[in-house]
NUMI-184065 format. One line per 8 residues: number of its first residue (from 1); their letters; for each residue x, y, z of C-alpha. Coordinates in Angstrom, 2 decimals, decimal comma, m for minus. Example, Ala and Ser with C-alpha at 12.3 -4.5 7.8 and 13.67 -1.06 7.14 Angstrom:
! residues 2
1> as> 12,30/m4,50/7,80 ~ 13,67/m1,06/7,14
***
This chain:
! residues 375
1> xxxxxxxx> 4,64/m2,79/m6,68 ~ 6,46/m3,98/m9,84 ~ 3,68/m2,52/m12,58 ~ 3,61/1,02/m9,92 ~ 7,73/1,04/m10,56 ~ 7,82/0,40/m14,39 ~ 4,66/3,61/m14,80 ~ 7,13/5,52/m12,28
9> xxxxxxxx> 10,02/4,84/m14,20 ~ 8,34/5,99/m17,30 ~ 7,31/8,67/m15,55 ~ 11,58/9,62/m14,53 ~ 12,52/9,36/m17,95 ~ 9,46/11,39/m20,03 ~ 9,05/13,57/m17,73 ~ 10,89/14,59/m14,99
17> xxxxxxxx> 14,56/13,58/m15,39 ~ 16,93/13,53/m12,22 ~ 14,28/13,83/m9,44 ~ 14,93/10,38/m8,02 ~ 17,93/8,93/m5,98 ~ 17,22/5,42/m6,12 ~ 17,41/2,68/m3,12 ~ 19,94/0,56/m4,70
25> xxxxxxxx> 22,28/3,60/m4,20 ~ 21,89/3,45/m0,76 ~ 21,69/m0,27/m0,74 ~ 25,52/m0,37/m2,30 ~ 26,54/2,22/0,53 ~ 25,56/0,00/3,26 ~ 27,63/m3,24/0,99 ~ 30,67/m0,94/0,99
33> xxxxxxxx> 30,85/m0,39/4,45 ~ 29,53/m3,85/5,38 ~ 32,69/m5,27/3,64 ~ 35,22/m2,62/5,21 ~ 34,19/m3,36/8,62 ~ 33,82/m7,31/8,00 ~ 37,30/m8,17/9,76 ~ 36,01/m10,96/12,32
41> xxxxxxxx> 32,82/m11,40/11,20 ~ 30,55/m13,67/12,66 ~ 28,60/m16,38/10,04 ~ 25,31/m14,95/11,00 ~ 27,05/m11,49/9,25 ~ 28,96/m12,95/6,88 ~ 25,91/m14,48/5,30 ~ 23,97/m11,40/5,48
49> xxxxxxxx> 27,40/m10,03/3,20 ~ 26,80/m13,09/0,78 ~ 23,27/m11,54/0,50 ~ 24,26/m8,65/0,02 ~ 26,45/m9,56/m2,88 ~ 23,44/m11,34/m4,66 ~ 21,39/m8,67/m4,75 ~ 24,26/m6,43/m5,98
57> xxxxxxxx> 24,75/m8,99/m8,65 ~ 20,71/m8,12/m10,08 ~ 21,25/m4,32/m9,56 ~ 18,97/m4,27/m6,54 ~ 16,34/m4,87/m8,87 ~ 13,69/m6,23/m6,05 ~ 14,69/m3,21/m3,75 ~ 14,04/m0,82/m6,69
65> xxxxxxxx> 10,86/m2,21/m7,49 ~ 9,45/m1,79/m3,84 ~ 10,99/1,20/m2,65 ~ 11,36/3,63/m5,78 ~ 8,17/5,73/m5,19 ~ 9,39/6,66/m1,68 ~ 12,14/8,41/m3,64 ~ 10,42/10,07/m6,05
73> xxxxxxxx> 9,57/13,71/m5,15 ~ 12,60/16,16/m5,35 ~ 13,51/17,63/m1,69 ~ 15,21/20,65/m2,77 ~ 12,36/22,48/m1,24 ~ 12,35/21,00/2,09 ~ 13,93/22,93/5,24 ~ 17,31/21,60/5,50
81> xxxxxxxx> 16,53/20,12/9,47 ~ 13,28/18,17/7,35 ~ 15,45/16,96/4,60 ~ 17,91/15,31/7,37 ~ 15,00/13,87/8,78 ~ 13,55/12,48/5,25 ~ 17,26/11,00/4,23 ~ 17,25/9,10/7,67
89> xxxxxxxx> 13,56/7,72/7,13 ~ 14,61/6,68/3,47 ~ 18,12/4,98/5,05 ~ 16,07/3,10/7,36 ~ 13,51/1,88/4,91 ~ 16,10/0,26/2,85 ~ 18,03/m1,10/5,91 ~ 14,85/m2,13/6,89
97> xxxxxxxx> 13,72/m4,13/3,67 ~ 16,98/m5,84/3,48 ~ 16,94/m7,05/6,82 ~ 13,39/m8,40/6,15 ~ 15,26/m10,18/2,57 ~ 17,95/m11,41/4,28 ~ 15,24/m13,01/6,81 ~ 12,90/m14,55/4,02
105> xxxxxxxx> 16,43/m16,03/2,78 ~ 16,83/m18,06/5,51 ~ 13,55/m18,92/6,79 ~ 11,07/m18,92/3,18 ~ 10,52/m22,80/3,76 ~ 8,89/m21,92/6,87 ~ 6,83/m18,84/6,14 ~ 5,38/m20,39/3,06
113> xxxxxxxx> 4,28/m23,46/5,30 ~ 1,84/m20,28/6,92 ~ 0,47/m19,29/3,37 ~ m2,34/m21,04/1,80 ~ m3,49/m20,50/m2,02 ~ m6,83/m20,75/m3,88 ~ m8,07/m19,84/m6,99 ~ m11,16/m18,33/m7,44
121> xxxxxxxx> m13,06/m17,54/m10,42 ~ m16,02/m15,28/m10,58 ~ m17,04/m13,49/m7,24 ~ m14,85/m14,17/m4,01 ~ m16,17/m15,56/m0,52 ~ m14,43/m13,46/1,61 ~ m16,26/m15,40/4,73 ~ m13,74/m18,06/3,48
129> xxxxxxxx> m11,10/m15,75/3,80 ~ m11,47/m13,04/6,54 ~ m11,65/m14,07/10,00 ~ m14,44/m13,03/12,75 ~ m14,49/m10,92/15,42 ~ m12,86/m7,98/14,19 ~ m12,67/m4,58/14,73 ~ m10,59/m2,78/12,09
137> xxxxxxxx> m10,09/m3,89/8,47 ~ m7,54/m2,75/6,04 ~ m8,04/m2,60/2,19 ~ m4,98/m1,64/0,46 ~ m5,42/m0,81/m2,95 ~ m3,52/0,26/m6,47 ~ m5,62/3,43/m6,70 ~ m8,19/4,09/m9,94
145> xxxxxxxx> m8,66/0,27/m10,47 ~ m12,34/m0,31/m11,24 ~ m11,87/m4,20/m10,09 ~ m10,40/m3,18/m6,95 ~ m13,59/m0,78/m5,83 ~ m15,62/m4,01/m6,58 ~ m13,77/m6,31/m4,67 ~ m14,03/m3,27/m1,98
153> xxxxxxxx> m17,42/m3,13/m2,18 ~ m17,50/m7,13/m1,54 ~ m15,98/m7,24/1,30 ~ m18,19/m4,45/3,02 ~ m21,22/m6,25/2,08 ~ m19,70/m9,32/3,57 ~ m18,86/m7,22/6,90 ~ m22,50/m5,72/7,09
161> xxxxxxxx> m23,80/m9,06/6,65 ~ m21,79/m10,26/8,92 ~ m22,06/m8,18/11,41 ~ m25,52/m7,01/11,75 ~ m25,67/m5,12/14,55 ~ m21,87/m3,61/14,49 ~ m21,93/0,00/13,26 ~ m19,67/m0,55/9,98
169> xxxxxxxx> m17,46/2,58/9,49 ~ m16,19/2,71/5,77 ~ m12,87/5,53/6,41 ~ m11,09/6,48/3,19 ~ m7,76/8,24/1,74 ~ m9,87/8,64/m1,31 ~ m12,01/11,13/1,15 ~ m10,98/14,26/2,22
177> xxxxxxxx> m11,71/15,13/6,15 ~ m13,52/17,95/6,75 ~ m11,65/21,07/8,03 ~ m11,38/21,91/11,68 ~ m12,48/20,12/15,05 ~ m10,95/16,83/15,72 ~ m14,60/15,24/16,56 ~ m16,01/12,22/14,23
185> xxxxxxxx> m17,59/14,12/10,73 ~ m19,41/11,73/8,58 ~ m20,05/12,58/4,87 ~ m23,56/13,48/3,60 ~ m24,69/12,34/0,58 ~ m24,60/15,90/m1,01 ~ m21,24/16,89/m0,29 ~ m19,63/13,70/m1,81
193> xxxxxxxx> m18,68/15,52/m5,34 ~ m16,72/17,97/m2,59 ~ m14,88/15,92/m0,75 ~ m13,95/13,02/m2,68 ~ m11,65/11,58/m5,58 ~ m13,18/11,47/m8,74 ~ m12,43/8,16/m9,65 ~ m14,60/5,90/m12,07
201> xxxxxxxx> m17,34/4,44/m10,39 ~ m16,26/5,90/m7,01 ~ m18,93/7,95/m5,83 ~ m21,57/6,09/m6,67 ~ m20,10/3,18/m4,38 ~ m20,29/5,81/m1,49 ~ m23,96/6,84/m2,19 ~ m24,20/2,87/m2,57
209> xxxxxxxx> m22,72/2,45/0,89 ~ m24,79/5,60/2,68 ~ m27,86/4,17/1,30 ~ m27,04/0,56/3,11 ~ m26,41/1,73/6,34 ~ m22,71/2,27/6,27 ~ m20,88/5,27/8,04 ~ m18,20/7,03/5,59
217> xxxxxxxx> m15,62/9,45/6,31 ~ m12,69/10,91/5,09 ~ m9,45/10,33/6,17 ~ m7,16/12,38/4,07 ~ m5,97/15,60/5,04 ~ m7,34/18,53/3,35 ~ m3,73/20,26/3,35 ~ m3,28/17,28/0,22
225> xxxxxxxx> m5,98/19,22/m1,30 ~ m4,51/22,33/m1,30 ~ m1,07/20,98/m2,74 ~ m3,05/19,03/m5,46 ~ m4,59/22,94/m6,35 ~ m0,57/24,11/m6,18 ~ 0,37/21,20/m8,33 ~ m2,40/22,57/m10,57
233> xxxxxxxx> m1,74/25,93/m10,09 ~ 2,38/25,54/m11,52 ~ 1,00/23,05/m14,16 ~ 2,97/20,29/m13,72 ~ 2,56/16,80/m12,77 ~ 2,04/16,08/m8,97 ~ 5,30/14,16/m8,65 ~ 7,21/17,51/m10,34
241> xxxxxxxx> 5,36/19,83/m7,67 ~ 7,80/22,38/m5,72 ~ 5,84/20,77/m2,51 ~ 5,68/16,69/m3,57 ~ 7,52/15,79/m0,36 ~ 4,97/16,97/1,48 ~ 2,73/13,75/0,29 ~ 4,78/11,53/m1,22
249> xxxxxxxx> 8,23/11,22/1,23 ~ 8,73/8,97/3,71 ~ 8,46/12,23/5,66 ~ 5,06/13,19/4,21 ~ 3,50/9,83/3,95 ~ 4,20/9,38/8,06 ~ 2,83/12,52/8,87 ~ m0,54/11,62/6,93
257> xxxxxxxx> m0,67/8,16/8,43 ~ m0,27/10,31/11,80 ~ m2,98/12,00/10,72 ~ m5,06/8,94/9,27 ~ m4,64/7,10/12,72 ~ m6,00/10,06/14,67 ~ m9,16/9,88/13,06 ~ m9,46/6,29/13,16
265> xxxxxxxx> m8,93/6,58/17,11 ~ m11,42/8,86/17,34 ~ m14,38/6,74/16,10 ~ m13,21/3,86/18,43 ~ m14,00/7,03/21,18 ~ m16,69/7,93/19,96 ~ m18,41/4,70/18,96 ~ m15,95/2,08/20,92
273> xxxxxxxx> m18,45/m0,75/19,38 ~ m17,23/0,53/16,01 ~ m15,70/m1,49/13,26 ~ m14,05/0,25/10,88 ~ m12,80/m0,66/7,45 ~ m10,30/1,30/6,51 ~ m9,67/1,60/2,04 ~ m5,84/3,68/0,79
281> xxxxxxxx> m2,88/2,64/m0,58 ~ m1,17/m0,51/m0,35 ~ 2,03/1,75/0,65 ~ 0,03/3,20/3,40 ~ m1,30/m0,02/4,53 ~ 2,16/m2,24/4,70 ~ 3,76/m4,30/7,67 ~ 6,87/m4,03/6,05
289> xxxxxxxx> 7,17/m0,44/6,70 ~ 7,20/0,88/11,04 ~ 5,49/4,38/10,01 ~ 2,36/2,46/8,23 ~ m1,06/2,62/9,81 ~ m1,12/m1,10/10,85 ~ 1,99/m0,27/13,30 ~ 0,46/2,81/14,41
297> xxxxxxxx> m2,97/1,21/15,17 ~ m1,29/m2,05/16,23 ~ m3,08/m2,13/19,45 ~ m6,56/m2,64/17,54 ~ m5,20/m6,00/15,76 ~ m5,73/m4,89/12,13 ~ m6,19/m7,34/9,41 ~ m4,67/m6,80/6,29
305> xxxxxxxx> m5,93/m7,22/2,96 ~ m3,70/m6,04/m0,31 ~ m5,34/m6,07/m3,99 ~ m2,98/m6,85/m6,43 ~ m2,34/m7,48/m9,43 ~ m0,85/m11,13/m10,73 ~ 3,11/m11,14/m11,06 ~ 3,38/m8,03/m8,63
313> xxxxxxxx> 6,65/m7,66/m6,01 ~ 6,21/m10,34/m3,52 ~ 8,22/m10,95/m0,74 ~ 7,22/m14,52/0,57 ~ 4,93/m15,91/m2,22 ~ 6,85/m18,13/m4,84 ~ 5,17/m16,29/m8,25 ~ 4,12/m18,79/m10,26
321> xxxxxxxx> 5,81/m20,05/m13,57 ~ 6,14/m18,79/m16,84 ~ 2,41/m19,92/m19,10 ~ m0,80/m18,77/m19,54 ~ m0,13/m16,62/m16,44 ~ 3,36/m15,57/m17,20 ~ 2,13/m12,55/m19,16 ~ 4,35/m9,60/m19,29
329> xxxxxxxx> 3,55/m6,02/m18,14 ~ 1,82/m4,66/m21,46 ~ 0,03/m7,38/m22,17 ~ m1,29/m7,52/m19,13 ~ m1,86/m3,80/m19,17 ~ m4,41/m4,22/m22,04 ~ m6,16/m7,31/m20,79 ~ m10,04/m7,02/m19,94
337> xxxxxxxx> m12,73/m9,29/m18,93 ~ m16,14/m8,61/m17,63 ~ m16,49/m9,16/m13,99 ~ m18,18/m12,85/m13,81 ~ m15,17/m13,57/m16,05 ~ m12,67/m12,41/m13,08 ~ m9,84/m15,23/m11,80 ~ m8,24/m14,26/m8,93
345> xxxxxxxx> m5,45/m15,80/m6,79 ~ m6,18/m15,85/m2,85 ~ m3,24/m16,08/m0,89 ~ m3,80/m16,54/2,76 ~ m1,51/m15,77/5,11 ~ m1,57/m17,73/8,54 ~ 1,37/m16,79/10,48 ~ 1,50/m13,05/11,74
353> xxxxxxxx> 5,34/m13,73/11,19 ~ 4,80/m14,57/7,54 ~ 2,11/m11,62/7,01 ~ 4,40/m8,88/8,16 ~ 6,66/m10,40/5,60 ~ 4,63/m10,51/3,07 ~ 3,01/m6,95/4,05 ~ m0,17/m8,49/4,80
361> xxxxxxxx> m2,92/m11,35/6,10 ~ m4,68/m11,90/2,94 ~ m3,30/m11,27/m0,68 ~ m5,91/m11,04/m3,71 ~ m4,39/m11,13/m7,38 ~ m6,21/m10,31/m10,02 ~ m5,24/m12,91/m12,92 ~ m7,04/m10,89/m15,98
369> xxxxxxx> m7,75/m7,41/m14,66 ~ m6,68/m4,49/m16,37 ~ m4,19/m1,73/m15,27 ~ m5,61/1,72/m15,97 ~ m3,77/4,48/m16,29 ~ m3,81/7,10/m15,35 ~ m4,22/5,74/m11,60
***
């Protein structure tokens, strides 16, 4: 998340001033009234106060970094009853990630016993990396990275070739579903200029994956397309829209998980062989957070796999040291390689304990990949 904060930041001060309360301000609030009640304490709280105080010391930085986008869209429009409800999902978000800090703190020699690392250059195995017998795959992403759609399209050759006689569902938030009826829709080849994100190279990797057999769908809401036309429509960025809480607060971004999970429950009805690989946003796709799709689909045993990029937020993962990796965020930002040039980290994670905190089973950073904006 850190390289998604800095662009969002940028974003706050160019061009829309004010609209974000940050998490550290809530962080401080629970501080305060950790120390006024902390007259017996017990150790166990005490330390988590101690914790507390470090984190205060850097600002919150690490909670900032993570949390910030779940802040960003103004609620001044929302129904007072639905801005209640959006304050409390935001309070327990940030109560939430610093219980899961102060747990790392005392237990990271453990949890990274669970993760194991390789580096990879060129084209990734993922039958080294992604277990069998599954039934539903996640691929979170930083949206608009060409590398990312590669390494997407990798693994769902690996799945079709490995399982040859599954029916391999491919359901995206890059897709929009179509409207009405709550039956399984797959997209036809001629209506993918309709339905989906115009990314680079993104519809031709769906007429790629149509063409091999694969079953695609959309999973996003076409209510998001009619707020995109609003946003359009008033001329302002998306994040400045009258309606951005609709899609981008904790509020919104629950309800279209809600949404999401319905339609992935209703190919396991309709096809109950099905496995289905599931490609959105790492934010979507997070243990961290109780309102992602993982919790709400727990039942189906999801694996978890997050695209990254190398120095991003981590939770468990010791980032490596200063060098030839230790570049900063703009140089970084401008650095491009052709694809049989690509260096990845692999970070596996072993422990289900360890993966929710990390926010996933299997971790791939790209070490040379380049941002590009806008995403």
């Amino acid at each position: 998340m850190r390289y998604l904060y800095l662009l969002i930041l940028f974003f706050l001060f160019f061009a829309a001033p004010g609209l974000a309360q940050k998490p550290s301000f809530l962080a401080r609030e629970i501080l305060r009234d950790a120390l006024t009640r902390n007259i017996s304490s017990t150790s166990s709280e005490l330390r988590k106060i101690n914790r507390l105080l470090q984190l205060q010391n850097n600002n919150f930085r690490d909670l900032d970094q993570d949390l910030l986008s779940y802040f960003v869209p103004s609620q001044e429009n929302m129904p007072a009853k639905l801005r209640l409800e959006n304050q409390r999902m935001q309070q327990e978000l940030v109560r939430r990630w610093l219980e899961l800090d102060f747990y790392l703190s005392q237990q990271k020699d453990f949890l990274q016993q669970s993760i194991t690392t390789s580096e990879v250059q060129g084209k990734i195995d993922y039958s080294r990396f992604i277990p069998p017998h599954l039934r539903l795959i996640m691929l979170g992403e930083v949206h608009g990275q060409p590398w990312i759609l590669q390494e997407v399209q990798s693994v769902v050759k690996y799945i079709q070739k490995a399982y040859p006689d599954r029916h391999i569902y491919y359901a995206s938030e890059l897709i929009y579903a179509h409207r009405g009826g709550s039956n399984v829709r797959l997209l036809q080849e001629n209506e993918i200029a309709q339905y989906s994100f115009n990314y680079k190279g993104y519809r031709p990797m769906l007429r790629s994956m149509m063409n091999s057999g694969v079953r695609v769908l959309g999973l996003e809401n076409p209510k998001v397309q009619d707020f995109l036309h609003q946003a359009d429509k008033e001329k302002v960025p998306v994040l400045c829209s009258t309606e951005a809480w609709k899609v981008l607060s904790p509020l919104g971004v629950r309800e279209r998980n809600l949404y999401w999970s319905k339609r992935i429950e209703a190919i396991y009805e309709q096809d109950p062989d099905a496995l289905v690989i599931v490609h959105a946003g790492s934010a979507h796709l997070n243990y961290r957070d109780s309102n992602s799709l993982p919790f709400m689909l727990k039942k189906k045993n999801p694996f978890v796999v997050r695209f990254s990029f190398l120095n991003d937020s981590k939770r468990v993962i010791v980032e490596q040291e200063d060098g030839e990796d230790g570049l900063n965020f703009w140089e970084n930002f401008m650095i491009h390689k052709d694809q049989e040039d690509a260096s990845f980290y692999v970070h596996q994670v072993k422990s289900k304990r360890a993966a929710i905190a990390e926010g996933c089973d299997l971790l791939i950073e790209a070490r040379n990949r380049r941002i590009i904006w806008p995403f």
